[in-house]
N, C-alpha and C positions, 0 to 999 in steps of 0.2 A: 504494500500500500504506500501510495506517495506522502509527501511531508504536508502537504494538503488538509486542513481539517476534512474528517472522514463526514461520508453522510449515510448517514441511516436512514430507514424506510421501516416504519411500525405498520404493518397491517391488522385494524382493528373488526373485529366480527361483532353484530349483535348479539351480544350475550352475556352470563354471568361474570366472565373473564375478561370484560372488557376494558376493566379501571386497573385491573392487574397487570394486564396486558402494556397499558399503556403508562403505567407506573413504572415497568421494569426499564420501557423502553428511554421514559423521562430518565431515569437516573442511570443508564448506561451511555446516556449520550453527554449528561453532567459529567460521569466520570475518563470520558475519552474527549473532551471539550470538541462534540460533534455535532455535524447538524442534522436536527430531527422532523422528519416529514411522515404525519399520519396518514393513515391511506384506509378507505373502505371504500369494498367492492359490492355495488348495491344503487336502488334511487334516491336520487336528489331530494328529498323530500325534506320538509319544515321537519318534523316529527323525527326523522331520521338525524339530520343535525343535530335536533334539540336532544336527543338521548346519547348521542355521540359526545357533543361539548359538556352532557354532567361528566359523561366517563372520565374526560378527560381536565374538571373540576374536580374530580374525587380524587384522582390521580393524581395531582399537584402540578400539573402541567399548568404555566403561567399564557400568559397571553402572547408573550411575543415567543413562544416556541409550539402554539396552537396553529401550527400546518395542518391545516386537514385538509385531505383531497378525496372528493367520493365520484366515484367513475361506476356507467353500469356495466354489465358482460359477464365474465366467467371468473374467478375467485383466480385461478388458476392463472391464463392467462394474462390477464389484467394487471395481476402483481406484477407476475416476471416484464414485462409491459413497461409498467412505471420506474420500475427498480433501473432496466435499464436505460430509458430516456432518461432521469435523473443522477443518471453515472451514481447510481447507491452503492456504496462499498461493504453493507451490510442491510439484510430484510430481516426483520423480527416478525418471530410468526406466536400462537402459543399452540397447543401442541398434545393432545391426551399423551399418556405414558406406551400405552399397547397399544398395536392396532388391532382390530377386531380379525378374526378366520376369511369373513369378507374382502371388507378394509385393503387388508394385505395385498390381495390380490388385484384389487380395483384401484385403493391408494388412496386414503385421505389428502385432504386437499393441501395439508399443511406439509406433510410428505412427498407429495408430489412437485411441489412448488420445490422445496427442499431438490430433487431430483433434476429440478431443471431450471434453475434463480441463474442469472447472467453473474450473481454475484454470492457473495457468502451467505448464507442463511444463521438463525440464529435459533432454535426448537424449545421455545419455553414450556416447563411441564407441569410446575408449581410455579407459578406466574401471581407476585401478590402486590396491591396498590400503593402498600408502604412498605417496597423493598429495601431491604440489606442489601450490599456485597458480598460477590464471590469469596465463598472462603479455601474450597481444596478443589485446587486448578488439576485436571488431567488433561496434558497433550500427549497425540499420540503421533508422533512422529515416524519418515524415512527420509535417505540422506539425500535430496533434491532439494530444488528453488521452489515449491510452493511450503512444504515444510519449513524451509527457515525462514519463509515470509510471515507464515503461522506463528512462529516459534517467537517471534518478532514482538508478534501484535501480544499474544499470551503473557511473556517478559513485561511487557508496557501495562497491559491490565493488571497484573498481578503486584507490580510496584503502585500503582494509583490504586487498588482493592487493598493492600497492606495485607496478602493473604496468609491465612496459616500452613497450606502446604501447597508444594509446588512439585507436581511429579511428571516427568519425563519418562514416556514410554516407546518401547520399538517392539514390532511382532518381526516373527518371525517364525518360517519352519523347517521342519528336519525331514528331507527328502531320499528316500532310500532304503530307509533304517529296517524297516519291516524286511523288505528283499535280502539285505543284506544279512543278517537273523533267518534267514529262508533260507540261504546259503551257506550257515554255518556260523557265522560270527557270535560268540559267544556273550554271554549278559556282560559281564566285563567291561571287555572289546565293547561291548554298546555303549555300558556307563561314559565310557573314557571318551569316547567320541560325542557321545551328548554334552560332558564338561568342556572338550575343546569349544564347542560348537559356540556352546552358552560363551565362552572365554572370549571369540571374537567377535561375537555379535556385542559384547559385552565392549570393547572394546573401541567397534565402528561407534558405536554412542559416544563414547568421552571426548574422539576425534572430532566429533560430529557437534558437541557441544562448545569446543572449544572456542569455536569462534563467535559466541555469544558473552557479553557479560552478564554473569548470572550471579555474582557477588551480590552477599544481603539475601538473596532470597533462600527460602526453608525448601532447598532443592532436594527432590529424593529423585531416582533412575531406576528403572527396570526395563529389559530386557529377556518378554514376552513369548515363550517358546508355545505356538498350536496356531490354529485357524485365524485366520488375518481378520482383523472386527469383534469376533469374539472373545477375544485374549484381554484387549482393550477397554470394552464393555464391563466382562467379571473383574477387571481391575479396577475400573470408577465404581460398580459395587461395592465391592468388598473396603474399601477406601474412603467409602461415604462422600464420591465427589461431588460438588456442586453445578460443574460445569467440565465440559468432554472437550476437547477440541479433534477433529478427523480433520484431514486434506481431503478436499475432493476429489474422484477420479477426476483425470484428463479429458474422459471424455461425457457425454450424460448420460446419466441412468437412466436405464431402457425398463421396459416391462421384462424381458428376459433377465436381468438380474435377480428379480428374486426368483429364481429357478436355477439362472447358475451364479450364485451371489457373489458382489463385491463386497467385500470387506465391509465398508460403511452399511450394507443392507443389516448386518445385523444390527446395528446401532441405531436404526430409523425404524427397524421390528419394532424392539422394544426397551424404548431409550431409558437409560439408569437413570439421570439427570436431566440438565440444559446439554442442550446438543451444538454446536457451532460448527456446524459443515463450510470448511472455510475453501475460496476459492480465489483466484483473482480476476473480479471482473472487470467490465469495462470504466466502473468508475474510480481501477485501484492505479 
């Protein structure tokens, strides 16, 4: 992302999550001094405004940061639409935790959008009008330029959140291993090749970190050995994270991924946390 004040893009739904929604987005844009544009997809309507401006009174949204923008069309659409004429460098969405048997396969709308935003998305799950700060950051990291773009913005949030922990993660997996145990390799010989394994993968991370300053922060590292996305995921569980970071694939998420899944599909399943599907879009 450029040196630019970032601009964010709130999309707000009618509903009971809509001062939350819009609260969280108020005070992540205080906190990254960015600029805030609400968005609902829907009619121009008196009645529509007028329930939309309490939300966004309940919510502490002051007057000169009450962008609101109500366009009609498709939820879906529309967003990705506005996000990108407005070179949005991040879309806040909120976001149930699971998708339903159906859902999954059809795709809520907040996941979908998520699957196909010109820019970073932001997956709020417990979205609340008088929000806190992030307090246990999980980035999950690999050693590319959208990663350490990521790694980037995580750093900067985490010094302005004053976080409690800051965890650094990389997946990875062990290819072979079964075959090779089919052939004879004995438990051993496995062990000893599983600790190398861990040993360098363990070790691309330190390199890989190096070139960030990460001084002051409550950094922990792991080095993730099973399924790409899932490793990720049971680590911001088990961690009590409040917020995930993923790189996006390169390219967009199709309907065939959740059949032969990327990585991030299991994180958009059924997200631990805040989900921040990071990308770089047109307005980075």
């Amino acid at each position: 992302m450029s040196s630019r004040p970032l601009k964010l893009l709130a999309a707000l739904a009618l509903s009971p999550r809509t001062a939350a929604v819009a609260g969280e987005a108020r005070r992540l844009a205080q906190a990254l001094q960015a600029e805030l544009t609400f968005l609902h997809v829907g009619q121009d309507t008196p009645e529509t405004r007028s329930l939309l401006n309490e939300a966004l009174q309940q919510a502490g949204v002051e007057g000169h940061m009450r962008s609101l923008d109500i366009r009609p069309g498709k939820v879906e659409s529309v967003s990705c639409k506005r996000a990108r004429e407005l070179g949005s460098d991040l879309l806040i969405l909120g976001a149930l935790e699971k998708e339903g048997p159906l859902e999954y396969f059809v795709g809520s709308a907040a996941r979908r959008i998520a699957r196909n935003a010109p820019c970073s998305v932001l997956l709020l799950t417990e979205p609340r009008a008088s929000p806190s700060p992030f307090q246990r950051l999980v980035v999950n990291v690999t050693e590319d330029d959208p990663s350490s773009a990521m790694l980037k913005l995580a750093i900067d949030l985490a010094r302005r959140e004053a976080v409690e922990s800051f965890h650094v993660v990389r997946e990875y997996e062990l290819f072979g291993l079964h075959l090779a145990m089919a052939d004879g390799v004995d438990s051993d010989e496995a062990d000893a090749y599983k600790e190398n394994v861990q040993a360098d993968e363990e070790l691309k991370l330190s390199d890989f970190l190096e070139q960030f300053d990460l001084q002051g922060l409550p950094l922990k590292r792991a080095c993730l050995r099973g399924k790409e996305g899932w490793q990720a995921v049971e680590y911001a569980w088990e961690h009590g994270a409040d917020l995930l970071l993923f790189p996006a694939p390169g390219r967009r998420l199709t309907f065939w991924d959740k059949f032969f899944q990327h990585g991030v599909e299991f994180a958009l399943q059924s997200l631990p946390c805040a989900l921040l599907l990071y990308r770089s879009g047109e307005g980075a």
